[in-house]
PyMOL commands that place a pseudoatom at each C-alpha (Angstrom):
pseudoatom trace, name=CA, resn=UNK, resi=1, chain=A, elem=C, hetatm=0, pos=[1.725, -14.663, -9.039]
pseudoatom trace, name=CA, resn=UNK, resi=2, chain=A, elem=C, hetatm=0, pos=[1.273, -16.431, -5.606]
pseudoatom trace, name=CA, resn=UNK, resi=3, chain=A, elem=C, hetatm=0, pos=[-0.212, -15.828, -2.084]
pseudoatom trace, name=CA, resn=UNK, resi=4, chain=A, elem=C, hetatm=0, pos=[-2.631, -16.387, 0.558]
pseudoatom trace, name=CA, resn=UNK, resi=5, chain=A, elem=C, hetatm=0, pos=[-5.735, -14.101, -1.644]
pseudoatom trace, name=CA, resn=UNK, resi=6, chain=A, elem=C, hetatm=0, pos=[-4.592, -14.802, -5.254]
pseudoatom trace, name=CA, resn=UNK, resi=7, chain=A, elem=C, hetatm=0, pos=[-4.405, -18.879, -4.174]
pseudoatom trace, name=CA, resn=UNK, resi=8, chain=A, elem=C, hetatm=0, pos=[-7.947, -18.365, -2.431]
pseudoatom trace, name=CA, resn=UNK, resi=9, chain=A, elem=C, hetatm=0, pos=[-9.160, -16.576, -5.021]
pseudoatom trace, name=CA, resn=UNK, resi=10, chain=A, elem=C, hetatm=0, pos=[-8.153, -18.781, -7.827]
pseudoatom trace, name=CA, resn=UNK, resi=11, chain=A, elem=C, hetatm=0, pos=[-9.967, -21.737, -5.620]
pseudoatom trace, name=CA, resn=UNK, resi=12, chain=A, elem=C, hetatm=0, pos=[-13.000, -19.355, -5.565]
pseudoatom trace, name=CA, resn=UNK, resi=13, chain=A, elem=C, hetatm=0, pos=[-13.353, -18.935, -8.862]
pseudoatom trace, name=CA, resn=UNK, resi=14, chain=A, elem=C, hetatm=0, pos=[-12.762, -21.894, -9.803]
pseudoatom trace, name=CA, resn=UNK, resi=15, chain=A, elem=C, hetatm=0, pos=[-15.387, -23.337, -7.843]
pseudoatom trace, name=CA, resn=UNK, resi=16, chain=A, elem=C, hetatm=0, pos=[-17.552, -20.646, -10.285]
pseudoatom trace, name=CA, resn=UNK, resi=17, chain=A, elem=C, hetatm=0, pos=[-16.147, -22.095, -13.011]
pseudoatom trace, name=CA, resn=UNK, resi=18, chain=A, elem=C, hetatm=0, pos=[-14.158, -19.586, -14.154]
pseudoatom trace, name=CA, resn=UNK, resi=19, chain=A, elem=C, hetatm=0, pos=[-10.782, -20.597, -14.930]
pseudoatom trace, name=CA, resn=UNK, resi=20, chain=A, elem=C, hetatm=0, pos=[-9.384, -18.211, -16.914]
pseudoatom trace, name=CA, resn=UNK, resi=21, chain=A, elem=C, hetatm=0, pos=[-8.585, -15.452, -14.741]
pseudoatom trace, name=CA, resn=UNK, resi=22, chain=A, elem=C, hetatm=0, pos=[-5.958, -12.891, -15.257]
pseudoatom trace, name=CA, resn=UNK, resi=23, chain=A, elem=C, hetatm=0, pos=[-4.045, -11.515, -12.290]
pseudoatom trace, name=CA, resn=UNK, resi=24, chain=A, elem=C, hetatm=0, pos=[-2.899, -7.799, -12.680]
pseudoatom trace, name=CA, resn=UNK, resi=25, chain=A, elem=C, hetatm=0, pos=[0.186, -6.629, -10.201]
pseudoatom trace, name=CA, resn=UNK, resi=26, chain=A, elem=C, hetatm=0, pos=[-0.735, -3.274, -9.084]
pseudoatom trace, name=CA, resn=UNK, resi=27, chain=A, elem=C, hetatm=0, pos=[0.010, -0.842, -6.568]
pseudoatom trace, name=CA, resn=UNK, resi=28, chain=A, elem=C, hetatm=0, pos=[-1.737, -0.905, -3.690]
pseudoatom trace, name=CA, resn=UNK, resi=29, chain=A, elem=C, hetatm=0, pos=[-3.146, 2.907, -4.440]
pseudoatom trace, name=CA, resn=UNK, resi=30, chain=A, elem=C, hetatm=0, pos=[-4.295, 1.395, -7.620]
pseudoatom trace, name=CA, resn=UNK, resi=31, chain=A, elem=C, hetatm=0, pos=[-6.458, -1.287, -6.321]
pseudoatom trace, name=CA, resn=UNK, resi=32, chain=A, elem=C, hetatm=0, pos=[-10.273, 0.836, -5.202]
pseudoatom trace, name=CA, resn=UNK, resi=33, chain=A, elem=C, hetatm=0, pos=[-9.331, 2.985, -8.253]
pseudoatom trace, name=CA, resn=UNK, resi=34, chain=A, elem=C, hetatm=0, pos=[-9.221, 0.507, -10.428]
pseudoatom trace, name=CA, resn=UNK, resi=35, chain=A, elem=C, hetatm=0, pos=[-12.672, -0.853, -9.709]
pseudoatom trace, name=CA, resn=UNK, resi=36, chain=A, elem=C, hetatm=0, pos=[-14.355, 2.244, -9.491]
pseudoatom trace, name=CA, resn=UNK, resi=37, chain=A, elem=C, hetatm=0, pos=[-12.592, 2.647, -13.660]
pseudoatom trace, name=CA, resn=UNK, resi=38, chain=A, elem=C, hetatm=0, pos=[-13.719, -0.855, -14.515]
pseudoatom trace, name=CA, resn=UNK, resi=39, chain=A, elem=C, hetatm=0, pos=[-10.238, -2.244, -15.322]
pseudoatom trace, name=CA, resn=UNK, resi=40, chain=A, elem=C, hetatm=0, pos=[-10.978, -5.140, -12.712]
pseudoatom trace, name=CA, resn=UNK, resi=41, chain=A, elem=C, hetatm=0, pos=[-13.987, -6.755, -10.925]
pseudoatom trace, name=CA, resn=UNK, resi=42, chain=A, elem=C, hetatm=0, pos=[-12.322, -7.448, -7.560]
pseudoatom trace, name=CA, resn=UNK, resi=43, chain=A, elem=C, hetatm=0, pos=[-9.305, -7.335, -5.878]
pseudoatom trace, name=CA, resn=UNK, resi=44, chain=A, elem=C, hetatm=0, pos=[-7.227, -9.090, -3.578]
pseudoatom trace, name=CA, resn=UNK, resi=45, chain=A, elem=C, hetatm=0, pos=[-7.776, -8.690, 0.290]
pseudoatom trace, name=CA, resn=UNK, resi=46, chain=A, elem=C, hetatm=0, pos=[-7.832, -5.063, 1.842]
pseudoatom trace, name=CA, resn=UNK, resi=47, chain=A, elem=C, hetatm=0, pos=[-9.331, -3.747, 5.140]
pseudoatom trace, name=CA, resn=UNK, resi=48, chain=A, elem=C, hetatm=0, pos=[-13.027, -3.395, 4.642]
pseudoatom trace, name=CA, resn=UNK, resi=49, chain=A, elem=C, hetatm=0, pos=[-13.102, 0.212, 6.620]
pseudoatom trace, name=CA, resn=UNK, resi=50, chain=A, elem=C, hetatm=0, pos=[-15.891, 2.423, 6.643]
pseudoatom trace, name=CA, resn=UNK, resi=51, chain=A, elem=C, hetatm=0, pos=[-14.991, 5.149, 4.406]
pseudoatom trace, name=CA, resn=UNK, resi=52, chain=A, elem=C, hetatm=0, pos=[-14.148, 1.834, 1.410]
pseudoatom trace, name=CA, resn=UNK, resi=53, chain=A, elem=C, hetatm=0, pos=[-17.522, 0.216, 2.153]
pseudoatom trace, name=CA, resn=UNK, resi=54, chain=A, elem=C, hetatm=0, pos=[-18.581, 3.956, 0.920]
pseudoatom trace, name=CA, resn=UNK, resi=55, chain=A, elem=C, hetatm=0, pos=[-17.076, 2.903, -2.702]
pseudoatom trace, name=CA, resn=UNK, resi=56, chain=A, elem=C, hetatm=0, pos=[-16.574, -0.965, -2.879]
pseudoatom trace, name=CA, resn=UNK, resi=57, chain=A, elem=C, hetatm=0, pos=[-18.471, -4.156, -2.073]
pseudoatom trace, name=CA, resn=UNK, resi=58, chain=A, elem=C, hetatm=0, pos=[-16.871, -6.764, -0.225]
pseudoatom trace, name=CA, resn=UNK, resi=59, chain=A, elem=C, hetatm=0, pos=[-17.088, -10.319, 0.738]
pseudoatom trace, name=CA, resn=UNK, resi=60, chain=A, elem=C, hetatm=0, pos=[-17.240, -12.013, 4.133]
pseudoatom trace, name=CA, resn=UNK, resi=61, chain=A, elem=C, hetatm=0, pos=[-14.083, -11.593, 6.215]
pseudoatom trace, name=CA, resn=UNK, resi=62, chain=A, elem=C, hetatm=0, pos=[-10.970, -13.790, 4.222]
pseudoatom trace, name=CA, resn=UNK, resi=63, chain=A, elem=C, hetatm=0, pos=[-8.391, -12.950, 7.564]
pseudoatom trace, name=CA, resn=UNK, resi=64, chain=A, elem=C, hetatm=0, pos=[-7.994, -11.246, 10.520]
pseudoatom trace, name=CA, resn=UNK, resi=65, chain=A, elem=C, hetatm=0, pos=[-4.393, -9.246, 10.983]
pseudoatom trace, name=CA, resn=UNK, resi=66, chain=A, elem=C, hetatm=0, pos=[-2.967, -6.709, 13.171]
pseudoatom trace, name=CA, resn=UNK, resi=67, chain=A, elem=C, hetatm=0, pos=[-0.601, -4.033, 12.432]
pseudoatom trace, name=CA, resn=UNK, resi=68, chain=A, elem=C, hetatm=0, pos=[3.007, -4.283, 12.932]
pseudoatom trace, name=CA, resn=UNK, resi=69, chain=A, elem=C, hetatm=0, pos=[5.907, -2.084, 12.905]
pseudoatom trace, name=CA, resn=UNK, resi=70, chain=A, elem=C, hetatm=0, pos=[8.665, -2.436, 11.078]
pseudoatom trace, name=CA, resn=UNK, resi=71, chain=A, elem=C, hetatm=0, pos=[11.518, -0.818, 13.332]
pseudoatom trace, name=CA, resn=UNK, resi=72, chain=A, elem=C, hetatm=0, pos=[15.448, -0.649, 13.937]
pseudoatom trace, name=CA, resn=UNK, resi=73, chain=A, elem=C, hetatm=0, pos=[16.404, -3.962, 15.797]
pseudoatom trace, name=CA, resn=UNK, resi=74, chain=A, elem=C, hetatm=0, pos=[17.987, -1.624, 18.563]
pseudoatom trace, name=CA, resn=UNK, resi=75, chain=A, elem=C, hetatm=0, pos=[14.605, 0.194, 18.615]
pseudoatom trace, name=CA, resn=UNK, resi=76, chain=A, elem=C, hetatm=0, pos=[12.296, -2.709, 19.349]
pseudoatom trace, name=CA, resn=UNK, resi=77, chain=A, elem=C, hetatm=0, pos=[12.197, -1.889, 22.916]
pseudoatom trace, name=CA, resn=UNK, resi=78, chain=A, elem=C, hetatm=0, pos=[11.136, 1.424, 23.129]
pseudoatom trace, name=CA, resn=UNK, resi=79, chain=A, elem=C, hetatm=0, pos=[8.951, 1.626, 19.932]
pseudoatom trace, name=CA, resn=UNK, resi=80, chain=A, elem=C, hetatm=0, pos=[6.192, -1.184, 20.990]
pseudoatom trace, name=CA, resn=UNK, resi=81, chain=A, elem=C, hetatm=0, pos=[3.121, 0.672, 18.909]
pseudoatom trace, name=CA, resn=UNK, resi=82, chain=A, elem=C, hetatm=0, pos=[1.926, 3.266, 17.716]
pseudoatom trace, name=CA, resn=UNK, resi=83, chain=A, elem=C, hetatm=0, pos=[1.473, 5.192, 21.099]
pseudoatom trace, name=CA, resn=UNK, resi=84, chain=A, elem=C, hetatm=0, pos=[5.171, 4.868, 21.489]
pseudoatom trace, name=CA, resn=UNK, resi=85, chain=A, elem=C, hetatm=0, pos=[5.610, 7.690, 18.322]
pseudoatom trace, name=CA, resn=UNK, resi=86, chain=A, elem=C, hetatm=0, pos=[3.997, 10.118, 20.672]
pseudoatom trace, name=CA, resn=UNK, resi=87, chain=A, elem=C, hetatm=0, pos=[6.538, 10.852, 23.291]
pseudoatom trace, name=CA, resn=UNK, resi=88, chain=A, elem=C, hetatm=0, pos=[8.914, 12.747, 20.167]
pseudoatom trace, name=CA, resn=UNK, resi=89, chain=A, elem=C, hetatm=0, pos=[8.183, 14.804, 17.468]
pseudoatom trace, name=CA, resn=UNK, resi=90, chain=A, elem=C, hetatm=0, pos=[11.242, 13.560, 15.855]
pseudoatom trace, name=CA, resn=UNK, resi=91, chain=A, elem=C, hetatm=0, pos=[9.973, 9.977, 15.678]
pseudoatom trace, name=CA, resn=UNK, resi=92, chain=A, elem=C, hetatm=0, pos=[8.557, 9.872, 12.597]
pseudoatom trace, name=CA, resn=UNK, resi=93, chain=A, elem=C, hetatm=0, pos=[6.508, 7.009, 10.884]
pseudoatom trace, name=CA, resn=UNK, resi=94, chain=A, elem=C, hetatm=0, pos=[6.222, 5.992, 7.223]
pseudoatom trace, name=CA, resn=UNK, resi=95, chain=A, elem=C, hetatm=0, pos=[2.700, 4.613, 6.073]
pseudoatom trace, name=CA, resn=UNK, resi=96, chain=A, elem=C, hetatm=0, pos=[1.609, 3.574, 2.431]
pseudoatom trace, name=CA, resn=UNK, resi=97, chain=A, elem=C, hetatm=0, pos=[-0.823, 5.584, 0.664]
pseudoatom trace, name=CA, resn=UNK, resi=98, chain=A, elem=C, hetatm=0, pos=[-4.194, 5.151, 1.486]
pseudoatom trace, name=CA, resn=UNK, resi=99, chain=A, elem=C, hetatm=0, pos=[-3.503, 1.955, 3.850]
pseudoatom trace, name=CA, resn=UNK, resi=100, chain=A, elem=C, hetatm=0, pos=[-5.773, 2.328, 6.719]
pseudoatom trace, name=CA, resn=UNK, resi=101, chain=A, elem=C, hetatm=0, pos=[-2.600, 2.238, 9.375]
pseudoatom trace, name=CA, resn=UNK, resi=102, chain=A, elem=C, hetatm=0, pos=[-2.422, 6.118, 8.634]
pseudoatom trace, name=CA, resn=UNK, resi=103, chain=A, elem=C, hetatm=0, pos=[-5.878, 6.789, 9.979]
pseudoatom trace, name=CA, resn=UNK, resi=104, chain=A, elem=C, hetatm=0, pos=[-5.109, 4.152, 12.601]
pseudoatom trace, name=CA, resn=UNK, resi=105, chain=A, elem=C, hetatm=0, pos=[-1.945, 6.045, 14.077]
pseudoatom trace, name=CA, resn=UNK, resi=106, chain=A, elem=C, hetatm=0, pos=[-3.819, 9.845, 13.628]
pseudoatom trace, name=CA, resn=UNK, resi=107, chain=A, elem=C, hetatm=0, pos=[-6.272, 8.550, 16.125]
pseudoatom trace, name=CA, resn=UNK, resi=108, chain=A, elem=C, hetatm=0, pos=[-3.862, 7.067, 18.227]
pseudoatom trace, name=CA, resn=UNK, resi=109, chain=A, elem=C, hetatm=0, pos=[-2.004, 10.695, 19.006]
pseudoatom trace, name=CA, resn=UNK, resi=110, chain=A, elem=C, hetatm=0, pos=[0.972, 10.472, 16.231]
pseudoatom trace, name=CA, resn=UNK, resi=111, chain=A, elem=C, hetatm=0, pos=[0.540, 13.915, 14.490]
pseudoatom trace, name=CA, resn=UNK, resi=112, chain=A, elem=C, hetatm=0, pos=[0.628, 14.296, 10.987]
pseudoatom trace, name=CA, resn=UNK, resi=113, chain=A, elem=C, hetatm=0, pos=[3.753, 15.980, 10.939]
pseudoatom trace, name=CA, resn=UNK, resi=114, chain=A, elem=C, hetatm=0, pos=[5.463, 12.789, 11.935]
pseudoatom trace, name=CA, resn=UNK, resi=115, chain=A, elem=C, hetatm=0, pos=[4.162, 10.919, 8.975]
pseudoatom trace, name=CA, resn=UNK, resi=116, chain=A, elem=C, hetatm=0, pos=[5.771, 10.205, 5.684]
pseudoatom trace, name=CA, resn=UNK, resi=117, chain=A, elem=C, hetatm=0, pos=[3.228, 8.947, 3.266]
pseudoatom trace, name=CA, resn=UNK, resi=118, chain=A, elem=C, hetatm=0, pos=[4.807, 6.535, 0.522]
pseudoatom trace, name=CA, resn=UNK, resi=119, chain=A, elem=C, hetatm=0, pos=[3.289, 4.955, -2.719]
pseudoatom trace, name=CA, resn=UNK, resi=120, chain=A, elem=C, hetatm=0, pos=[5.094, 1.226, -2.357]
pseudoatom trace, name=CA, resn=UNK, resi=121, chain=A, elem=C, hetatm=0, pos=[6.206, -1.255, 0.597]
pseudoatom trace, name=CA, resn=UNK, resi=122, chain=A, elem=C, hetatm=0, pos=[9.326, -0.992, -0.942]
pseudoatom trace, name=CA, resn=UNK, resi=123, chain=A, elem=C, hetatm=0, pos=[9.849, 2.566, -0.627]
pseudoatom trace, name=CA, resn=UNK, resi=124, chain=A, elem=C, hetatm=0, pos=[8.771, 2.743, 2.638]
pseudoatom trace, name=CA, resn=UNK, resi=125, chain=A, elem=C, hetatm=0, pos=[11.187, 0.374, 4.030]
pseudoatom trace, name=CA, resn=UNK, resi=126, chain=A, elem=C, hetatm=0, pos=[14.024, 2.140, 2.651]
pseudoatom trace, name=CA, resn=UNK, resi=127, chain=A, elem=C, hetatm=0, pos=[13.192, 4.801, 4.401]
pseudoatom trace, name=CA, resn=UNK, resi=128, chain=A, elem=C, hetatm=0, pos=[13.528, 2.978, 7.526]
pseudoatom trace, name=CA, resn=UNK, resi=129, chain=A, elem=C, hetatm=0, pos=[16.713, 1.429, 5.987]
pseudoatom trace, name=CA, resn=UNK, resi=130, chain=A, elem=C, hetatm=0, pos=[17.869, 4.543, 5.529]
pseudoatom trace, name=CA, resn=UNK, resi=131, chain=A, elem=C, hetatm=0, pos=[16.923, 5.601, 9.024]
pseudoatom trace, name=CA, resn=UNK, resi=132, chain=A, elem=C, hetatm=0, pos=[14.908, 8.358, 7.554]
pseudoatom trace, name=CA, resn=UNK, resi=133, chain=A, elem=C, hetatm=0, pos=[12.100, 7.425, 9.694]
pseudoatom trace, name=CA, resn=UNK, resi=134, chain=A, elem=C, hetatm=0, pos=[11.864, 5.806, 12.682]
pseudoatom trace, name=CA, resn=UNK, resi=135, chain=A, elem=C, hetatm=0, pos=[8.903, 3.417, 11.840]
pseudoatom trace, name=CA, resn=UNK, resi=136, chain=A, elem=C, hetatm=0, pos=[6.878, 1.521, 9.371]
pseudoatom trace, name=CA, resn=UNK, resi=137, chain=A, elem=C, hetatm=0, pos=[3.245, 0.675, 9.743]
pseudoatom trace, name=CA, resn=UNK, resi=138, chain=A, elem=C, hetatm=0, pos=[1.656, -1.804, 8.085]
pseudoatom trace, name=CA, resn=UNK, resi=139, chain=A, elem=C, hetatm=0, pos=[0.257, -5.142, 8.406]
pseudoatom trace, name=CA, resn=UNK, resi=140, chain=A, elem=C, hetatm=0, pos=[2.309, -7.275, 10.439]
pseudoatom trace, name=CA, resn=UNK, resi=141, chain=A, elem=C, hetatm=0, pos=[2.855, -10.320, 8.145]
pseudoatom trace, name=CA, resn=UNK, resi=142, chain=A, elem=C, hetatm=0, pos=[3.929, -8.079, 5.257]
pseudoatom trace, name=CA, resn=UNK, resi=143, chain=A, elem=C, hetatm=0, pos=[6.326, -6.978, 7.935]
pseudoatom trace, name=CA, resn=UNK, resi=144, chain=A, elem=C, hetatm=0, pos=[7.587, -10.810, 8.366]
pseudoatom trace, name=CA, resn=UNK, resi=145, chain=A, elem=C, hetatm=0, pos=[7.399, -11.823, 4.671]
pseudoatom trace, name=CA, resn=UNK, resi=146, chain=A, elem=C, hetatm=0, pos=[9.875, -8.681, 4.308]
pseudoatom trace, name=CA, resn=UNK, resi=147, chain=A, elem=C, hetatm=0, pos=[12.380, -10.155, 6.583]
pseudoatom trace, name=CA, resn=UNK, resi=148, chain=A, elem=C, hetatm=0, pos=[12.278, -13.182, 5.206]
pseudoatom trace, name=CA, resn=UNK, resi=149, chain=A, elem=C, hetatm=0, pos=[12.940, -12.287, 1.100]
pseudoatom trace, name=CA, resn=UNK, resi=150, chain=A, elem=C, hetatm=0, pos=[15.218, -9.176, 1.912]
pseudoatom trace, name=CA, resn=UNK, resi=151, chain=A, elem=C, hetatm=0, pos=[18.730, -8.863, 2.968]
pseudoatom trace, name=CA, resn=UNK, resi=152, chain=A, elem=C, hetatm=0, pos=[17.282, -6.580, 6.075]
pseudoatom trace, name=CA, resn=UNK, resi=153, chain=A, elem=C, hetatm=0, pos=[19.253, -7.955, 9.382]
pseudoatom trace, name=CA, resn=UNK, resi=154, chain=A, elem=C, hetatm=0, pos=[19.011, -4.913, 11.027]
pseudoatom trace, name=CA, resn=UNK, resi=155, chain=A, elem=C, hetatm=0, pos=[15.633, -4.468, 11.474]
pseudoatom trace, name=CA, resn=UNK, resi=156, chain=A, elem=C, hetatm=0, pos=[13.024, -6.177, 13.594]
pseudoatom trace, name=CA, resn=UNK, resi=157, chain=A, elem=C, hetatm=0, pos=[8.930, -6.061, 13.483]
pseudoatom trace, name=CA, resn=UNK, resi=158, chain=A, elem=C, hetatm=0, pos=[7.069, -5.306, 16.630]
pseudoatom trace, name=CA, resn=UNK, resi=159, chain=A, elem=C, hetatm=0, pos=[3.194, -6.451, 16.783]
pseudoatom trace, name=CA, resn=UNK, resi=160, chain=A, elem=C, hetatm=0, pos=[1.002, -3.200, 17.837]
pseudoatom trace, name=CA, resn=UNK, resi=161, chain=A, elem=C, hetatm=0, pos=[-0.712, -4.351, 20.799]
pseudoatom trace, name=CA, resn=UNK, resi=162, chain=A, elem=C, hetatm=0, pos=[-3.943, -5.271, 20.989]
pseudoatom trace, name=CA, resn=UNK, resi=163, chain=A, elem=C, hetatm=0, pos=[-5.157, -3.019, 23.214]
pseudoatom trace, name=CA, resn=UNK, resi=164, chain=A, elem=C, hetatm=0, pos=[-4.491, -0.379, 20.826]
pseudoatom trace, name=CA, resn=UNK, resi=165, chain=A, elem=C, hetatm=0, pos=[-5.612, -1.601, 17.864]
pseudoatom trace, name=CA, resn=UNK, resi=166, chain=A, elem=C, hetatm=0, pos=[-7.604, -5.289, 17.678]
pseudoatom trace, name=CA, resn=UNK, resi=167, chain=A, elem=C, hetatm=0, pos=[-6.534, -7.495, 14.483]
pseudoatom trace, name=CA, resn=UNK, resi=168, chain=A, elem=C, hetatm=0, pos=[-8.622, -6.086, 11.327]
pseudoatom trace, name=CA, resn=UNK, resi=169, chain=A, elem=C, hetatm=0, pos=[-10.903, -8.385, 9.155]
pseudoatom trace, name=CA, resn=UNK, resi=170, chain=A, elem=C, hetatm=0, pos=[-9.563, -8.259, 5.320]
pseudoatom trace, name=CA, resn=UNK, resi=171, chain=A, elem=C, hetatm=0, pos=[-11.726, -8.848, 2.191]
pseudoatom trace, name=CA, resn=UNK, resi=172, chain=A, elem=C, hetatm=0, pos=[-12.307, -9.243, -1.377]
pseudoatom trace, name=CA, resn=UNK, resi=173, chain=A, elem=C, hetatm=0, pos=[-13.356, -5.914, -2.367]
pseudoatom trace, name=CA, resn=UNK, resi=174, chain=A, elem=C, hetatm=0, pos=[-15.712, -5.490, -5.672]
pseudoatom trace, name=CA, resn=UNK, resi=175, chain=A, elem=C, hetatm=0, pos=[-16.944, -2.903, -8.351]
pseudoatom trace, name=CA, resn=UNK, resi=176, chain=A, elem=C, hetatm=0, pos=[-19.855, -1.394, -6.914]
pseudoatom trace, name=CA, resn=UNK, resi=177, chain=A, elem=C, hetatm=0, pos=[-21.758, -3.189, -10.113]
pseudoatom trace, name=CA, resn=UNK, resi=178, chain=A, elem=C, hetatm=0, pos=[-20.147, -6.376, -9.509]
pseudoatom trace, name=CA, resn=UNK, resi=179, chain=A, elem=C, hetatm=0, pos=[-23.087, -7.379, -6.792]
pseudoatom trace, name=CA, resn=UNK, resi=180, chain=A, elem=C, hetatm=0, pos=[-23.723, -10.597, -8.288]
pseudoatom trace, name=CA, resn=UNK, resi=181, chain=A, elem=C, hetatm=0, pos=[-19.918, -11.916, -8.363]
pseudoatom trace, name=CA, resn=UNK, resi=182, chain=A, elem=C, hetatm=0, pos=[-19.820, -10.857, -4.730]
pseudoatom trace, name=CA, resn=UNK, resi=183, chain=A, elem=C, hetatm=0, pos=[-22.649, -12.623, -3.815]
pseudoatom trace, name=CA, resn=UNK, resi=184, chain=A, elem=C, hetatm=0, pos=[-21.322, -15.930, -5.530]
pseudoatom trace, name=CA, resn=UNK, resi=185, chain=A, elem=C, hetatm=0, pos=[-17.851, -15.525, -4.089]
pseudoatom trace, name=CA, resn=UNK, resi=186, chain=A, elem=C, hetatm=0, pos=[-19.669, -15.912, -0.620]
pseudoatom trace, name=CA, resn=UNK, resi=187, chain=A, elem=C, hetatm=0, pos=[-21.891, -18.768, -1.069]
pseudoatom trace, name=CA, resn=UNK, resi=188, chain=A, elem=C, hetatm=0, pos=[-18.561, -20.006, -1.814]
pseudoatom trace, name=CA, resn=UNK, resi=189, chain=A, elem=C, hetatm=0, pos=[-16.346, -19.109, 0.854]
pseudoatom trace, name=CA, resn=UNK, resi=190, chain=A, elem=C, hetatm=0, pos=[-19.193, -19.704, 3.398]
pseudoatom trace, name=CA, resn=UNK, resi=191, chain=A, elem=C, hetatm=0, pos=[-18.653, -23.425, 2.773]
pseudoatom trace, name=CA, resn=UNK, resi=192, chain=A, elem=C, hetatm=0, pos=[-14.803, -23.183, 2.487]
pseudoatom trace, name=CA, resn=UNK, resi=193, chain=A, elem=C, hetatm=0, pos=[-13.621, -20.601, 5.139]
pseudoatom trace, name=CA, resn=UNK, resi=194, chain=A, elem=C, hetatm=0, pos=[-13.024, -23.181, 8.160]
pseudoatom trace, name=CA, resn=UNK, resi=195, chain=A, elem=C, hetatm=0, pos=[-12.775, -26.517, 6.209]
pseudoatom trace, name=CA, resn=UNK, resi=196, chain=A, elem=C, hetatm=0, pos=[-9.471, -28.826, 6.635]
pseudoatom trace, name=CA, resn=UNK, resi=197, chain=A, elem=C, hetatm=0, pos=[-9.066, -27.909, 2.886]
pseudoatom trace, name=CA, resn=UNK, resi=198, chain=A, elem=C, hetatm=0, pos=[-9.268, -24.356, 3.819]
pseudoatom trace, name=CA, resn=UNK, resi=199, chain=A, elem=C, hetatm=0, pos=[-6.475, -24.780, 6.659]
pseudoatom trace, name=CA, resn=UNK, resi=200, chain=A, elem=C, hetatm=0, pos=[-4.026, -26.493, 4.905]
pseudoatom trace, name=CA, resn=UNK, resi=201, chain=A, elem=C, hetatm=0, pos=[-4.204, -23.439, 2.054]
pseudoatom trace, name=CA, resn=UNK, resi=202, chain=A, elem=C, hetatm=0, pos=[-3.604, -21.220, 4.907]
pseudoatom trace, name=CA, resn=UNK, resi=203, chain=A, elem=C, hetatm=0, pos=[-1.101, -23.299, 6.561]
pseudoatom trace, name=CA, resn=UNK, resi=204, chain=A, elem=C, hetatm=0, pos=[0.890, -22.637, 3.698]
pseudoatom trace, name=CA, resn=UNK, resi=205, chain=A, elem=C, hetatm=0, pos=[1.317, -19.327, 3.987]
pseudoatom trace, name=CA, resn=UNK, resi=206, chain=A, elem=C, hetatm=0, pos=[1.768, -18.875, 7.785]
pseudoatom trace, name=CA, resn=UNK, resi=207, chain=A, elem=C, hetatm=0, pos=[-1.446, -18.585, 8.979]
pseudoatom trace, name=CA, resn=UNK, resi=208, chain=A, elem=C, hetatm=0, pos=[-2.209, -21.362, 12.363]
pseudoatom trace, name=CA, resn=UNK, resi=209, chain=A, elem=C, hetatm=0, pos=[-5.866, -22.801, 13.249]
pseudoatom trace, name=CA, resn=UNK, resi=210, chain=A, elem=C, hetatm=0, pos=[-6.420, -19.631, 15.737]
pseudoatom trace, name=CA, resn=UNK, resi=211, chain=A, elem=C, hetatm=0, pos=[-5.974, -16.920, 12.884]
pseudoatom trace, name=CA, resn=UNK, resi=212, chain=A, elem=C, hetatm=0, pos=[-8.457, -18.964, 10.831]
pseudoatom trace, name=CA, resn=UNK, resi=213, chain=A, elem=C, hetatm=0, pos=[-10.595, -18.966, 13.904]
pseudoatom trace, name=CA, resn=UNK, resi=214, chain=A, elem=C, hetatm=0, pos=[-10.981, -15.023, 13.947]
pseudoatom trace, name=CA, resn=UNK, resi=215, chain=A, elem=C, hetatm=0, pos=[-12.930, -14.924, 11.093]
pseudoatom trace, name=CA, resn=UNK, resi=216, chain=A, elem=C, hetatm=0, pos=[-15.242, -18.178, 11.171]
for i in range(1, 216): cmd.bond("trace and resi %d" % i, "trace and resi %d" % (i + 1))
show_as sticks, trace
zoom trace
C-alpha cells in the first residue's frame, strides 16, 4: 500500500526505529473502531473534529483539505457547494459513514432527508454514476484521485467554497493508551513537516508549497 499518510507514516516510524510495520486496508468506518478494540495503534489521516478528539488522540496537523463534490459534469454549474443542495428536496447527496462532510452539510441547511449515507467511496460514487443522487461529499482530492484511476468521464468535482467551509486540518489519530507513540510521532513530524524533504514527499502526491503551508 501507497499514499501521502502511509509514505509519511512509514518515514515516521522509521525515524522511531520501527521498521516493521504492518499496514491493514480497512474501511473508513473501521478506522476509530479499531483503536478503541486494540487491533491497531494509529491510523492514517482523518479530520481531528471535536466529537473524535472525545475518543482518539491525535498528532499535529499532517494536511489541510477542503471538501469537494463529486457531481454530473452537466451539473457543475449549478451545484457549486453544499448550499446549492438546499434550493430542492430532490437533490440529494451521498456521504460516507461517519466522514465529517455529513455533519458539515446538516449545518449548512441540506436536510437529512436528502442524504444517503454509504459504507465505501466506491459505493457512493456509483450512486452518483447511477444518478441516484445528485452529489458526493467528500474530500476534494479523493474526488480527483477518483477521476484519475476510474473510467468516470462524465463526472466533474467542484471545490466547496471557502466561505462555506475553510480547508480542515487531518491527523494521525491514536488509541487513547497509545499517548507515548503520539507524543514521539510529533517530536518527529515537528522537525519534518515543512522541510525540502518533507515537500518533495508531498510533491509526489499532488500536494504544492501553499497546501504544505496551511499546516506549518
Amino acid at each position: 500500500m501507497t499514499g501521502c499518510d502511509v509514505e509519511l507514516a512509514r518515514y515516521v516510524l522509521g525515524q522511531l526505529g520501527i521498521g516493521d510495520v504492518e499496514f491493514v486496508e480497512t474501511e473508513f468506518a473501521q478506522l476509530l473502531p479499531g483503536l478503541a478494540k486494540g487491533e491497531w495503534p494509529m491510523t492514517t489521516g482523518l479530520f481531528a473534529s471535536p466529537e473524535r478528539q472525545r475518543v482518539a488522540l491525535f498528532s499535529r496537523p499532517i494536511w489541510a483539505l477542503p471538501d469537494g463534490l463529486l457531481v454530473q459534469k452537466e451539473d457543475a454549474q449549478r451545484l457549486a457547494g453544499y448550499g446549492s443542495l438546499t434550493v430542492s428536496g430532490d437533490l440529494k447527496l451521498a456521504v460516507i459513514r461517519d466522514q465529517v462532510q455529513h455533519g458539515a452539510a446538516l449545518e449548512l441547511g441540506v436536510t437529512r432527508g436528502q442524504i444517503r449515507v454509504f459504507e465505501t467511496y466506491a459505493d457512493a460514487a456509483r450512486a452518483l454514476q447511477d444518478r441516484t443522487v445528485s452529489a458526493f461529499a467528500s474530500v476534494a482530492r479523493a474526488h480527483e484521485g477518483f477521476l484519475r484511476t476510474n473510467n468516470a468521464a462524465g463526472l466533474a468535482v467542484v471545490n466547496v467554497p471557502f466561505m462555506e467551509r475553510a480547508p480542515a486540518f487531518g491527523c494521525f489519530a491514536f488509541g487513547l493508551s497509545a499517548n507515548d507513540l503520539r507524543n514521539r510521532v510529533d517530536q518527529v513530524l515537528n522537525t519534518f513537516i515543512g522541510g525540502a524533504e518533507h515537500r518533495r514527499l508531498m510533491t509526489a502526491f499532488g500536494f504544492a508549497d501553499g497546501d504544505v503551508d496551511r499546516i506549518l
